[in-house]
LUMLO-311722 format. One record per residue: x, y, z of N, C-alpha, C, O in turn; residue in three letters; residue number from 1. Coordinates in Angstrom, 2 decimals. Example, Ala and Ser with C-alpha at 12.3 -4.5 7.8 and 13.67 -1.06 7.14 Angstrom:
! LUMLO-311722
<pt n_c1="13.19" n_c2="-5.69" n_c3="7.80" ca_c1="12.30" ca_c2="-4.50" ca_c3="7.80" c_c1="13.20" c_c2="-3.30" c_c3="7.80" o_c1="14.24" o_c2="-3.32" o_c3="8.46" r="ala" k="1"/>
<pt n_c1="12.85" n_c2="-2.25" n_c3="7.08" ca_c1="13.67" ca_c2="-1.06" ca_c3="7.14" c_c1="12.90" c_c2="0.03" c_c3="7.87" o_c1="13.41" o_c2="1.14" o_c3="8.04" r="ser" k="2"/>
! end
This chain:
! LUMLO-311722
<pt n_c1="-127.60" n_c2="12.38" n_c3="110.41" ca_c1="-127.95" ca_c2="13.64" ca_c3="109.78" c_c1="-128.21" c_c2="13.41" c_c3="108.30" o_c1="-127.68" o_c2="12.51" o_c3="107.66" r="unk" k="1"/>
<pt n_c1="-128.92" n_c2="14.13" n_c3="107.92" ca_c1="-129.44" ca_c2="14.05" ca_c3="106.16" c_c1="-128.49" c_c2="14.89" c_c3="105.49" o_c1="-128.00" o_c2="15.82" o_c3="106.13" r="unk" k="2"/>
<pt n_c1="-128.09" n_c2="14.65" n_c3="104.07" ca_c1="-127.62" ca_c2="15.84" ca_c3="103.54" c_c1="-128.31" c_c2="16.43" c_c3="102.37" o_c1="-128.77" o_c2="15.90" o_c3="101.35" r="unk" k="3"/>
<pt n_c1="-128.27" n_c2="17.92" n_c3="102.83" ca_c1="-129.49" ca_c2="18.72" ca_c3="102.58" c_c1="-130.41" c_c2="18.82" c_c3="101.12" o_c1="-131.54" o_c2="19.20" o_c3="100.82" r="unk" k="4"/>
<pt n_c1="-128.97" n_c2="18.13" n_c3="100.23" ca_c1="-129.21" ca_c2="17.60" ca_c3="99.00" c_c1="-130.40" c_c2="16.92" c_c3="98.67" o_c1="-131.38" o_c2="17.51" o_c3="98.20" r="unk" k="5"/>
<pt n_c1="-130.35" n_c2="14.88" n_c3="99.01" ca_c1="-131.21" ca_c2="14.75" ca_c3="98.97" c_c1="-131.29" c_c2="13.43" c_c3="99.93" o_c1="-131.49" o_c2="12.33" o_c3="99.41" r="unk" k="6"/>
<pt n_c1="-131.17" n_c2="13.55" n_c3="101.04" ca_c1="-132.08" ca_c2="12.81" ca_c3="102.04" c_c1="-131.24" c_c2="11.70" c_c3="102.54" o_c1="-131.66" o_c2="10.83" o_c3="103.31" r="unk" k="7"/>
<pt n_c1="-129.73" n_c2="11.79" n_c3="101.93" ca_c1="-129.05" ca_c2="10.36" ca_c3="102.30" c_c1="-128.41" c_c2="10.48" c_c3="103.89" o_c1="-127.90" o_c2="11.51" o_c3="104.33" r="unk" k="8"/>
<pt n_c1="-128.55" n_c2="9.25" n_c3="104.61" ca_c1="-128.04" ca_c2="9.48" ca_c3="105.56" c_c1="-126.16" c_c2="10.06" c_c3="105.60" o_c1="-125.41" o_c2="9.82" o_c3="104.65" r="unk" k="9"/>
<pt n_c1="-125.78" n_c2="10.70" n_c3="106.67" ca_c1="-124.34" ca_c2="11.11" ca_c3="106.68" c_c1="-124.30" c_c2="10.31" c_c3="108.20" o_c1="-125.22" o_c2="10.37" o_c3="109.02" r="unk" k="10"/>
<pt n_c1="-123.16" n_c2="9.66" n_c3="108.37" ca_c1="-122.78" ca_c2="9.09" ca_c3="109.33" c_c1="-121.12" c_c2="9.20" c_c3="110.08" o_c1="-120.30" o_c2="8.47" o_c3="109.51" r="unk" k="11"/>
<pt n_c1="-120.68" n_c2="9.85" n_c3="111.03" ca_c1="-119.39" ca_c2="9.91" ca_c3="111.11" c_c1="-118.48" c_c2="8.65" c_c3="111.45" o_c1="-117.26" o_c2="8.51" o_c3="111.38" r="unk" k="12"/>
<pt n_c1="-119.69" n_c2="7.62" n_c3="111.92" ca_c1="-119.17" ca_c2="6.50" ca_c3="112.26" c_c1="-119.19" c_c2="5.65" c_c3="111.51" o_c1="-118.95" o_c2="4.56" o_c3="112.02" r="unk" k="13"/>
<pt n_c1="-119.46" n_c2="5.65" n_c3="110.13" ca_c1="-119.46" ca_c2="4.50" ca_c3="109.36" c_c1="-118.54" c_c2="5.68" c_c3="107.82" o_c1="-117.87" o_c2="5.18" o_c3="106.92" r="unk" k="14"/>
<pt n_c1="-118.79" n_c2="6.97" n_c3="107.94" ca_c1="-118.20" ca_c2="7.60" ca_c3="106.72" c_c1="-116.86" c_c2="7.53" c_c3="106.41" o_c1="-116.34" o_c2="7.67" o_c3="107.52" r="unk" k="15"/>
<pt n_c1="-115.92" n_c2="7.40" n_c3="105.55" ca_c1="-114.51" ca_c2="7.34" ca_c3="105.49" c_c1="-113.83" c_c2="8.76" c_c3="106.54" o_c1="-114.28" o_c2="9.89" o_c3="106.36" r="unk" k="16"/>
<pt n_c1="-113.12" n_c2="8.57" n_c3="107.22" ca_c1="-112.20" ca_c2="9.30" ca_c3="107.94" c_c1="-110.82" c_c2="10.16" c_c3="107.16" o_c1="-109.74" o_c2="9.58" o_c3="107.15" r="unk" k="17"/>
<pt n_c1="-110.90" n_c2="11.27" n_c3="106.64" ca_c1="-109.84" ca_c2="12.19" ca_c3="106.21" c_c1="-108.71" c_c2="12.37" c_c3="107.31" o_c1="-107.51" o_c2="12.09" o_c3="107.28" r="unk" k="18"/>
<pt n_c1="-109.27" n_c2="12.79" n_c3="108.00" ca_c1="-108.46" ca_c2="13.37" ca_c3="109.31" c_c1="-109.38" c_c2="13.12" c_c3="110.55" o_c1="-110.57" o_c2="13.44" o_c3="110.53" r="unk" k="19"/>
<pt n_c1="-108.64" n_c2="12.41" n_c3="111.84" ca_c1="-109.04" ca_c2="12.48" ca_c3="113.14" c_c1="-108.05" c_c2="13.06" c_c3="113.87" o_c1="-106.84" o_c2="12.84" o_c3="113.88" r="unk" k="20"/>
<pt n_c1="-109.01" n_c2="14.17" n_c3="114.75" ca_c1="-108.57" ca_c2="14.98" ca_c3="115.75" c_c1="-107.63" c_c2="13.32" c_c3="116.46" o_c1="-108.05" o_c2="12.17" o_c3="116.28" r="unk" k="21"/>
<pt n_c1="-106.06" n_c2="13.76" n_c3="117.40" ca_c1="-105.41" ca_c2="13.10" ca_c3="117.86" c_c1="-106.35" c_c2="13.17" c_c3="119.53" o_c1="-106.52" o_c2="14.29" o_c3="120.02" r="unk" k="22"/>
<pt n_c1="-106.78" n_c2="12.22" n_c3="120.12" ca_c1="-106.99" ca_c2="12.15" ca_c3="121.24" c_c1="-106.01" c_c2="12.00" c_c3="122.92" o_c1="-106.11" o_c2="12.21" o_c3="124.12" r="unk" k="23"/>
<pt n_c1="-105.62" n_c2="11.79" n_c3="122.47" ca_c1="-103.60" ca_c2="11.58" ca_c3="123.79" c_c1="-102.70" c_c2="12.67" c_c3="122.91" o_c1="-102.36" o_c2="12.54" o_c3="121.73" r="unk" k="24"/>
<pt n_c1="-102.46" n_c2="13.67" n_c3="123.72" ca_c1="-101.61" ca_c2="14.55" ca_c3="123.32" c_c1="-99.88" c_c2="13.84" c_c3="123.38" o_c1="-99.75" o_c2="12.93" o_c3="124.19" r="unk" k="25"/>
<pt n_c1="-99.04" n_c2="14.11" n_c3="122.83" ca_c1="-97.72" ca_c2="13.31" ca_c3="122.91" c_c1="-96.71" c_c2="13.57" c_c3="124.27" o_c1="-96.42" o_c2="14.73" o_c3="124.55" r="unk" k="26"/>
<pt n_c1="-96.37" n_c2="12.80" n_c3="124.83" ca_c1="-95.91" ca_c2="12.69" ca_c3="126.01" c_c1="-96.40" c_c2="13.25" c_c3="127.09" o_c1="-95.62" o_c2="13.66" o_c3="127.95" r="unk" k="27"/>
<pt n_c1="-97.90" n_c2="13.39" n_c3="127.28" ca_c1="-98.52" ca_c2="13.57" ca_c3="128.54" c_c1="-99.38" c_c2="12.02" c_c3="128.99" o_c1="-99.39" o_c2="11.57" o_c3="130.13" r="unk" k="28"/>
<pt n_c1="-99.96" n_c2="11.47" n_c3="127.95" ca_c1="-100.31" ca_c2="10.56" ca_c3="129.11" c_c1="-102.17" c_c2="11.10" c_c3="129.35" o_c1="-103.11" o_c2="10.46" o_c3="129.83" r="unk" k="29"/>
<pt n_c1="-102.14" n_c2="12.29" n_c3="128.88" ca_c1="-103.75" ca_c2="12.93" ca_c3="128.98" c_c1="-104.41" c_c2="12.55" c_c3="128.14" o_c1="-104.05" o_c2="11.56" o_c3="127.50" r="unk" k="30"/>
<pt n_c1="-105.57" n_c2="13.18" n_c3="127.86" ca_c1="-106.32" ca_c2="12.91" ca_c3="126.72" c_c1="-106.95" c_c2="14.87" c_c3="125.95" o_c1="-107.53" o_c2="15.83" o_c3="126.45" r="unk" k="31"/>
<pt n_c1="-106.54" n_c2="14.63" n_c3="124.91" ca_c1="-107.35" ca_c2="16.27" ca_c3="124.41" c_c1="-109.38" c_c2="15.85" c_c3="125.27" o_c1="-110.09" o_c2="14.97" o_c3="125.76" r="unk" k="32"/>
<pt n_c1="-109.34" n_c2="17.32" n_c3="124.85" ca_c1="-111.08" ca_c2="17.09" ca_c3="125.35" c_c1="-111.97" c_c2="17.25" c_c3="124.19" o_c1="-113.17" o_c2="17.03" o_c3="124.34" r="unk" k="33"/>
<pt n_c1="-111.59" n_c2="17.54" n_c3="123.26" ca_c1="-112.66" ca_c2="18.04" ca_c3="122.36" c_c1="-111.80" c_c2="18.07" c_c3="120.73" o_c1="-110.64" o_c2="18.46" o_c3="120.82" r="unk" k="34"/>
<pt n_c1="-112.13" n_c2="17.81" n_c3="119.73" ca_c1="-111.55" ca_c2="17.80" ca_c3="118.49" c_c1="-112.71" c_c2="17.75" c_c3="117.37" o_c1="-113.90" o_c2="17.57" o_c3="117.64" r="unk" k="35"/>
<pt n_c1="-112.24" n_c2="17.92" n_c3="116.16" ca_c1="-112.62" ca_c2="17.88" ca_c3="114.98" c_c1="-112.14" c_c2="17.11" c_c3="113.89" o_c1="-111.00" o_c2="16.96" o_c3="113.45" r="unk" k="36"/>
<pt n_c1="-113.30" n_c2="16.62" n_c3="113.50" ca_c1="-112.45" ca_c2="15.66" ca_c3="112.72" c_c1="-113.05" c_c2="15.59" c_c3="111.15" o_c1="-114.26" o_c2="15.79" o_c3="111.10" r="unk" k="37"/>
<pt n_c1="-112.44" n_c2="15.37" n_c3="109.92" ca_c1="-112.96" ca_c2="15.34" ca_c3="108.71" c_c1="-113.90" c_c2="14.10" c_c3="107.94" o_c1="-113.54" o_c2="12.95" o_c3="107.67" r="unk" k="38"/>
<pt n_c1="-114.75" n_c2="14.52" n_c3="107.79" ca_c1="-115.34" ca_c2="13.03" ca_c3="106.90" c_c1="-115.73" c_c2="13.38" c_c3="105.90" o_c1="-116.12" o_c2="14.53" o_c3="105.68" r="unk" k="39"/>
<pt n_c1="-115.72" n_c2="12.08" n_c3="104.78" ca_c1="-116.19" ca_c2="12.22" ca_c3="103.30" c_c1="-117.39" c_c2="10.98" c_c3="102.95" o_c1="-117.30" o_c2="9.75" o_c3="102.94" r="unk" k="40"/>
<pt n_c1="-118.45" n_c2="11.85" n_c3="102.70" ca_c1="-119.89" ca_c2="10.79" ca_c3="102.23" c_c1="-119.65" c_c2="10.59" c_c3="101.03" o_c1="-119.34" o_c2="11.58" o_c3="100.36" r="unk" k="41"/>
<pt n_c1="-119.73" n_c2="9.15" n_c3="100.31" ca_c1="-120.05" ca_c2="9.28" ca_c3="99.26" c_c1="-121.54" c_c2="9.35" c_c3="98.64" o_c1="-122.42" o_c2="8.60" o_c3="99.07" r="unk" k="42"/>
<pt n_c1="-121.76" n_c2="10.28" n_c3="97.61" ca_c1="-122.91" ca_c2="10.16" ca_c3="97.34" c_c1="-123.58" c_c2="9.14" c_c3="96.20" o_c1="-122.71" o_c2="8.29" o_c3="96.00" r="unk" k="43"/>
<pt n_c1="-124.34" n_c2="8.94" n_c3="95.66" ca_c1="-124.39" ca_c2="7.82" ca_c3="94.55" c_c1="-124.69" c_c2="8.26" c_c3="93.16" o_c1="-124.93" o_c2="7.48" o_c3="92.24" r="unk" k="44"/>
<pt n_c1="-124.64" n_c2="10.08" n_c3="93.02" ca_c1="-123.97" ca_c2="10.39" ca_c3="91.46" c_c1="-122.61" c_c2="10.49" c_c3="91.07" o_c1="-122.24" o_c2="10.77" o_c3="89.93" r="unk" k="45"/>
<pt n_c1="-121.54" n_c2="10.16" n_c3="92.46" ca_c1="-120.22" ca_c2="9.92" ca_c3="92.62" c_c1="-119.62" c_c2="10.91" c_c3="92.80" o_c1="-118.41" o_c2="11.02" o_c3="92.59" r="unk" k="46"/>
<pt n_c1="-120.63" n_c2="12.10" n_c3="93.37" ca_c1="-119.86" ca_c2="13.41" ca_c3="93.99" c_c1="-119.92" c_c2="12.91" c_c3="95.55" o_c1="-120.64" o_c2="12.04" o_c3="96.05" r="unk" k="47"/>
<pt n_c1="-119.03" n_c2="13.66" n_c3="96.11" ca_c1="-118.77" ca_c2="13.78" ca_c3="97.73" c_c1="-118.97" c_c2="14.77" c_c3="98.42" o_c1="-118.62" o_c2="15.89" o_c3="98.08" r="unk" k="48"/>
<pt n_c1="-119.61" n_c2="14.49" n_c3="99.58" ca_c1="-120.20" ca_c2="15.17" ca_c3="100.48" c_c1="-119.64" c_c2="15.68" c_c3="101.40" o_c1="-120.04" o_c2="15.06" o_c3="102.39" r="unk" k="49"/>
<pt n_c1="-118.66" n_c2="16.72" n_c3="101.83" ca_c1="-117.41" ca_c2="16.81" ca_c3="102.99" c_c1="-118.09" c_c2="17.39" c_c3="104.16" o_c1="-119.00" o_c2="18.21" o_c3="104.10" r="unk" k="50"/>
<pt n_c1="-117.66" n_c2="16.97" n_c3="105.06" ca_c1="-118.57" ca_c2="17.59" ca_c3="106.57" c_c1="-117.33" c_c2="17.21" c_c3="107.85" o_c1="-116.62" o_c2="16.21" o_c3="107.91" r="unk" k="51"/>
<pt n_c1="-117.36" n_c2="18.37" n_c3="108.77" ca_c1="-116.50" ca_c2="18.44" ca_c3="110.15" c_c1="-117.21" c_c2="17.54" c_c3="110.45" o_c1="-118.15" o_c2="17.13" o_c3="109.77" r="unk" k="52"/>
<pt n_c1="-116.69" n_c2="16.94" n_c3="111.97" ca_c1="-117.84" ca_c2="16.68" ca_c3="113.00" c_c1="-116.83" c_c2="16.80" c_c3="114.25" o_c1="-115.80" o_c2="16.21" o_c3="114.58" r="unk" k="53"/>
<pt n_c1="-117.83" n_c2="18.13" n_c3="114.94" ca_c1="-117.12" ca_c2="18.38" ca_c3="115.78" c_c1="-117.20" c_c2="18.25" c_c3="117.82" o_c1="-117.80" o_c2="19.18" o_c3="118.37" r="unk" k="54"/>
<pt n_c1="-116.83" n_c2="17.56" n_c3="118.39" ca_c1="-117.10" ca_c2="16.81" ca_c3="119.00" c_c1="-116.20" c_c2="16.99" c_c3="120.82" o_c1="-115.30" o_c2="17.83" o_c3="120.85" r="unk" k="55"/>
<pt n_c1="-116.47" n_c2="16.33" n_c3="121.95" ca_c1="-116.00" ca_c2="16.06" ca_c3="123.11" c_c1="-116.06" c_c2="15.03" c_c3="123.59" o_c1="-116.89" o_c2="14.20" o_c3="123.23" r="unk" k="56"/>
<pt n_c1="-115.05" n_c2="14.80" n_c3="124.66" ca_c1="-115.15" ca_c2="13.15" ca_c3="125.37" c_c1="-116.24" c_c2="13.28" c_c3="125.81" o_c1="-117.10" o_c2="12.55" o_c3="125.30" r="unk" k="57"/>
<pt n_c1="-116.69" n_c2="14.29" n_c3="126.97" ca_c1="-117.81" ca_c2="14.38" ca_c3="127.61" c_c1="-118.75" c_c2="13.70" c_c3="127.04" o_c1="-119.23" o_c2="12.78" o_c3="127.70" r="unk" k="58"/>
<pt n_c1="-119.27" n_c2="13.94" n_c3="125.71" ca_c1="-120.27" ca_c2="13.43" ca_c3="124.91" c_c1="-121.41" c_c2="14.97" c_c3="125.11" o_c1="-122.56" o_c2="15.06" o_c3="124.70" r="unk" k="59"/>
<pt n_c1="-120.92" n_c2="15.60" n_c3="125.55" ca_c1="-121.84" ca_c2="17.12" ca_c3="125.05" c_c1="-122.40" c_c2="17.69" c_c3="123.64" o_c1="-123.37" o_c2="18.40" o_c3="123.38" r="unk" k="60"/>
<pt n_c1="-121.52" n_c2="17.15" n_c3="122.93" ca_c1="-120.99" ca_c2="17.97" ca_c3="122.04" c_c1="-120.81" c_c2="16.90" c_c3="120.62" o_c1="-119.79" o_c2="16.24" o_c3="120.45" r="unk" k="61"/>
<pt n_c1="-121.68" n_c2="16.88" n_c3="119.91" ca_c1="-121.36" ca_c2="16.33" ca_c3="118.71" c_c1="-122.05" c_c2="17.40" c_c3="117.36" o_c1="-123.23" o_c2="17.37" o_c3="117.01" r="unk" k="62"/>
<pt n_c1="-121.44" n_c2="17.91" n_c3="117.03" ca_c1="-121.80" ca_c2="18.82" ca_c3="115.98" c_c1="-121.40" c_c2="18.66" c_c3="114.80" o_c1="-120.22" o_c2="19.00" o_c3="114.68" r="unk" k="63"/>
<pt n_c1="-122.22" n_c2="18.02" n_c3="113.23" ca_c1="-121.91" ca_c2="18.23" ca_c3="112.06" c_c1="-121.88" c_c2="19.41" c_c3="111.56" o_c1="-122.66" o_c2="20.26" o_c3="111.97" r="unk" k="64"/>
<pt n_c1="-120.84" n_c2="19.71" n_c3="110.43" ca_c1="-121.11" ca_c2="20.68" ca_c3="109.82" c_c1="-120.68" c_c2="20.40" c_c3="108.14" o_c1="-119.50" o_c2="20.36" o_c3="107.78" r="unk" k="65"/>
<pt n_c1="-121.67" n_c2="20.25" n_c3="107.35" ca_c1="-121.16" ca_c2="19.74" ca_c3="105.98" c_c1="-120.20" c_c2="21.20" c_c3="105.35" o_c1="-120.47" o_c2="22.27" o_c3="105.89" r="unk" k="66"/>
<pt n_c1="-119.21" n_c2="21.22" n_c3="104.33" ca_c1="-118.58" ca_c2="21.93" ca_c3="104.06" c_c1="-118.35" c_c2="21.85" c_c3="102.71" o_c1="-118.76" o_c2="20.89" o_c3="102.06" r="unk" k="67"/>
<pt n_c1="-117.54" n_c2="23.05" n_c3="102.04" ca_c1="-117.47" ca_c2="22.67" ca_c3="100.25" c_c1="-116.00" c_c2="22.00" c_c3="100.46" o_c1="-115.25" o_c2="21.98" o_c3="101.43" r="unk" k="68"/>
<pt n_c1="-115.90" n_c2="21.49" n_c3="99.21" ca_c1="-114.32" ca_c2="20.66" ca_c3="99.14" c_c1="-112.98" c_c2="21.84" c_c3="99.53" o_c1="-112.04" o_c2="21.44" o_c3="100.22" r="unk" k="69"/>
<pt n_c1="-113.02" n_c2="23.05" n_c3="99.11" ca_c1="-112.22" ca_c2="23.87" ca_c3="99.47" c_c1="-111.86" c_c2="24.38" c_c3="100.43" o_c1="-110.77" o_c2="24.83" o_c3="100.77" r="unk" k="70"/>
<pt n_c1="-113.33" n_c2="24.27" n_c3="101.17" ca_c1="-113.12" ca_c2="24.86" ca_c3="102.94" c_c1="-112.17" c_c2="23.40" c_c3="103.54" o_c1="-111.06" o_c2="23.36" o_c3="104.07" r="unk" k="71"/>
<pt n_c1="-113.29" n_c2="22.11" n_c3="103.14" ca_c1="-112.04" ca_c2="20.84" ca_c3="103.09" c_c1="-110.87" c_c2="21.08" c_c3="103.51" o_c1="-110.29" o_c2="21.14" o_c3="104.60" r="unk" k="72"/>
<pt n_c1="-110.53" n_c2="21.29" n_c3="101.89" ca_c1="-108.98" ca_c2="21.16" ca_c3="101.82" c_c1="-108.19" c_c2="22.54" c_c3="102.49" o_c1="-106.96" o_c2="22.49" o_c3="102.53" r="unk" k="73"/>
<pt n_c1="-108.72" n_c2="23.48" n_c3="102.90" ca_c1="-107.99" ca_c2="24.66" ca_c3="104.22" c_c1="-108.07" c_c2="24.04" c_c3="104.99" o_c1="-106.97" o_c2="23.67" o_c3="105.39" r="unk" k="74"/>
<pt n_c1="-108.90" n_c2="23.63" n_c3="105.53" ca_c1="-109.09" ca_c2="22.58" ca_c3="107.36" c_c1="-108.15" c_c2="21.35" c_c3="107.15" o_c1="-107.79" o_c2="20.95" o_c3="108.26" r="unk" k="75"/>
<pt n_c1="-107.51" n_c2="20.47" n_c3="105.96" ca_c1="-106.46" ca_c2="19.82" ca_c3="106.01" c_c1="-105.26" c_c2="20.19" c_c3="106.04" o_c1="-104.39" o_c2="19.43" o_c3="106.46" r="unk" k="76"/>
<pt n_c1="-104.93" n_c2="21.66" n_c3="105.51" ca_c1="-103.64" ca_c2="22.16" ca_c3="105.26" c_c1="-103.60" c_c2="23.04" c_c3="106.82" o_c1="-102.51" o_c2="23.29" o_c3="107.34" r="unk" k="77"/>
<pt n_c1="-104.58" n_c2="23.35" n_c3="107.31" ca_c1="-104.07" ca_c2="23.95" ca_c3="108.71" c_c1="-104.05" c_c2="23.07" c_c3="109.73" o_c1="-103.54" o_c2="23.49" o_c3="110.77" r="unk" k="78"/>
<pt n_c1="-104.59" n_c2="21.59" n_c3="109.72" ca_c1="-104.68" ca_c2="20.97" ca_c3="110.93" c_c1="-103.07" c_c2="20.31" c_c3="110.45" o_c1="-102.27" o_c2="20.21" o_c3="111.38" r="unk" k="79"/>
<pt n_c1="-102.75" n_c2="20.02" n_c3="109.53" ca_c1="-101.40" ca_c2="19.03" ca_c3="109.32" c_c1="-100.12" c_c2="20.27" c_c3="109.26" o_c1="-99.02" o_c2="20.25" o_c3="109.81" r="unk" k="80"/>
<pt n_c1="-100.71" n_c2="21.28" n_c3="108.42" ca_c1="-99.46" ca_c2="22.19" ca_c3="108.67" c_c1="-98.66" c_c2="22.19" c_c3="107.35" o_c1="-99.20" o_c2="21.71" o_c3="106.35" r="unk" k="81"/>
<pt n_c1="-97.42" n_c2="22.69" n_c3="107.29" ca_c1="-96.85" ca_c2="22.18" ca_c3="106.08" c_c1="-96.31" c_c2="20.88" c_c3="105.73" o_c1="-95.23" o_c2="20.37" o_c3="106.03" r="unk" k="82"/>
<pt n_c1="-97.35" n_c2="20.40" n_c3="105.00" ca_c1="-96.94" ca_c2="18.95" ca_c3="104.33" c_c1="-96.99" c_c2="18.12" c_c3="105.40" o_c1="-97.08" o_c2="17.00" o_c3="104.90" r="unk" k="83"/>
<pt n_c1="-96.98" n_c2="17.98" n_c3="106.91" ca_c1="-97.19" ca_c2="17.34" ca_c3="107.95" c_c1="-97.77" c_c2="16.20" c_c3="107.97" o_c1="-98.06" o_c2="15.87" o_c3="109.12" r="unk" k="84"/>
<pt n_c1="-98.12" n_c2="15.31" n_c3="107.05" ca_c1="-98.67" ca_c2="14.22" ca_c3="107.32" c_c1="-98.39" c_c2="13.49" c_c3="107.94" o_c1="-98.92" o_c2="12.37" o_c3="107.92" r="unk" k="85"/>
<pt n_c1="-97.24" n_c2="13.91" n_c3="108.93" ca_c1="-97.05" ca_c2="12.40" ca_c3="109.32" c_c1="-97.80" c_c2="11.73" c_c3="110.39" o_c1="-97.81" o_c2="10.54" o_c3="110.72" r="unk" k="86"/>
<pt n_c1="-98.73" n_c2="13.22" n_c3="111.08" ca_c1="-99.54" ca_c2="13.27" ca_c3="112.57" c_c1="-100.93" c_c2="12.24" c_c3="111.60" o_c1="-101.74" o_c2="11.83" o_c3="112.43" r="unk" k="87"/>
<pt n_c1="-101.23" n_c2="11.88" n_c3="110.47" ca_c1="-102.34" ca_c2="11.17" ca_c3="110.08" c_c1="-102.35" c_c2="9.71" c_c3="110.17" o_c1="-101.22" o_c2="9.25" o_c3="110.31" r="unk" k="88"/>
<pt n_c1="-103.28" n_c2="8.87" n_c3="110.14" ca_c1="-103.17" ca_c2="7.38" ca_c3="110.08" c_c1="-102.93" c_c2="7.26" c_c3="108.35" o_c1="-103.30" o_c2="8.16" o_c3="107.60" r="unk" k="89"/>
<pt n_c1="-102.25" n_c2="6.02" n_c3="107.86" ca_c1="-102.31" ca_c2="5.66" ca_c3="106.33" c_c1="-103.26" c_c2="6.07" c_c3="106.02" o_c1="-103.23" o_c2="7.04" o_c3="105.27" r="unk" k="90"/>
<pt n_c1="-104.74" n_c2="5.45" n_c3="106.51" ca_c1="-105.78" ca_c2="5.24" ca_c3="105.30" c_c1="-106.39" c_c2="7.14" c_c3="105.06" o_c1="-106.96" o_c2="7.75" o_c3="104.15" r="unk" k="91"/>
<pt n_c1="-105.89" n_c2="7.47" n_c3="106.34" ca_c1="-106.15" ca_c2="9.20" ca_c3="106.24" c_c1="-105.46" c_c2="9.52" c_c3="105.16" o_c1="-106.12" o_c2="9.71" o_c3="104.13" r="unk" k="92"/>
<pt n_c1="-104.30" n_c2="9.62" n_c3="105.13" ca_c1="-102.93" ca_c2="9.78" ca_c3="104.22" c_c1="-103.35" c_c2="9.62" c_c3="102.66" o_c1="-103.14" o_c2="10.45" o_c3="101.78" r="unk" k="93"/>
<pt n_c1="-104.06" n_c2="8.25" n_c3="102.48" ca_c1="-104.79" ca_c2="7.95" ca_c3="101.31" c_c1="-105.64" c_c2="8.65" c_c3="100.67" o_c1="-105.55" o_c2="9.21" o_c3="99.58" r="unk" k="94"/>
<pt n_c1="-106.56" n_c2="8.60" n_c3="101.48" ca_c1="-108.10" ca_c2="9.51" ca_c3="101.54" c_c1="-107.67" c_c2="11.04" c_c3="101.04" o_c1="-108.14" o_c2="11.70" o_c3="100.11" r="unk" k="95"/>
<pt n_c1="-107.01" n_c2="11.26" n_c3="101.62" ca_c1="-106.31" ca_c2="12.87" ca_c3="101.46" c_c1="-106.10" c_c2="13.28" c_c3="99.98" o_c1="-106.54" o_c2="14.23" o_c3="99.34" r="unk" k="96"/>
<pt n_c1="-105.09" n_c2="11.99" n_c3="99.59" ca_c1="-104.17" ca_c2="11.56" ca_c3="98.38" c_c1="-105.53" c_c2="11.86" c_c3="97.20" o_c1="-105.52" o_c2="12.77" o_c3="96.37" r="unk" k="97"/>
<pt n_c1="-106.31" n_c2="11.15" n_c3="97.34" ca_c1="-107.43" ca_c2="10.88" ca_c3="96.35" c_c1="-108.53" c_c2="11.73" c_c3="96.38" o_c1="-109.15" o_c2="11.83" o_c3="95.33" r="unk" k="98"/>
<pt n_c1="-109.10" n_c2="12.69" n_c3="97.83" ca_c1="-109.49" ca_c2="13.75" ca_c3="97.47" c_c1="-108.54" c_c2="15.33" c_c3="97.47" o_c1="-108.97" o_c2="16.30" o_c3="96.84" r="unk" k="99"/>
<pt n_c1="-107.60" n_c2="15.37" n_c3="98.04" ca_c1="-106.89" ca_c2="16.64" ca_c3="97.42" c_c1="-105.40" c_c2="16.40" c_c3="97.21" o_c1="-104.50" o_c2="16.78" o_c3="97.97" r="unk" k="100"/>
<pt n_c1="-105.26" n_c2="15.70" n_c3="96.08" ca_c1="-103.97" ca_c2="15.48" ca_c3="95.05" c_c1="-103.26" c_c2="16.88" c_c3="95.30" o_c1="-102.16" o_c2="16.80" o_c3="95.85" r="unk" k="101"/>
<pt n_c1="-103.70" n_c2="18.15" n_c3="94.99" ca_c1="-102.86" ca_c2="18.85" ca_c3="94.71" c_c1="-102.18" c_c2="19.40" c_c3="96.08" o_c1="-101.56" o_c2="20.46" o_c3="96.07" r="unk" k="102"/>
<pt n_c1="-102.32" n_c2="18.72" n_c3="97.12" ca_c1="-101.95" ca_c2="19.26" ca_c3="98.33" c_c1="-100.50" c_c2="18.51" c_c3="98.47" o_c1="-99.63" o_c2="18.75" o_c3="99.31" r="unk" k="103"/>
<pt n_c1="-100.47" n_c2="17.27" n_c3="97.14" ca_c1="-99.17" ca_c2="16.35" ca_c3="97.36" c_c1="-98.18" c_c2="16.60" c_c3="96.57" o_c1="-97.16" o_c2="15.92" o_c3="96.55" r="unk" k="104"/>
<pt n_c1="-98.40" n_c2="17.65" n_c3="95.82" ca_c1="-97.59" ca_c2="17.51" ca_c3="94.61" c_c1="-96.33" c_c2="18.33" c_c3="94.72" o_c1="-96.15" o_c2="19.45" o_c3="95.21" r="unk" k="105"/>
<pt n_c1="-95.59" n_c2="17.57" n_c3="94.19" ca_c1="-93.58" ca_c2="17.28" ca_c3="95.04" c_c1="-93.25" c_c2="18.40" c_c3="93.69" o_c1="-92.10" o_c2="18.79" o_c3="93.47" r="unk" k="106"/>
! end
């Protein structure tokens, strides 16, 4: 997908990962069917580009949706919850850290 800006590719598979939807729900053994997950483009005036991508196993279903940093950072504070990080991988944890600091502050 392009972003609408100016023409750079957005990729969910190569873009840094904020948050991934969990795929194996905890102690079932299943798999979720469908999730959302956060990514951050960088752009090359050194602003960032935030976009869902929202998605199914099936493979039906792959939908970008670029977003402002604020809608962002609501879609991190409701998927983790209060302060919840612990459902994230590190480098998520990081990523988080460095685009919304104030979501950490003790």
């Amino acid at each position: 997908m392009n972003s609408k800006n100016n023409g750079l590719k957005i990729d969910p598979g190569s873009d840094p990962t904020i948050y991934r939807s969990p795929w194996t729900p905890l102690n079932t053994g299943g798999r979720y069917l469908e999730g959302t997950d956060l990514h951050v483009h960088p752009e090359p005036d050194g602003l960032f580009l935030y976009y869902l991508c929202h998605w199914d196993l099936m493979g039906q279903k792959r939908l970008i949706e670029p977003i402002s940093r604020n809608k962002a950072m609501i879609f991190l504070e409701k998927v983790v919850g209060d302060g919840n990080f612990g459902n994230m991988y590190f480098e998520e944890v990081a990523l988080a850290k460095k685009h919304f600091p104030e979501l950490f502050k003790e």
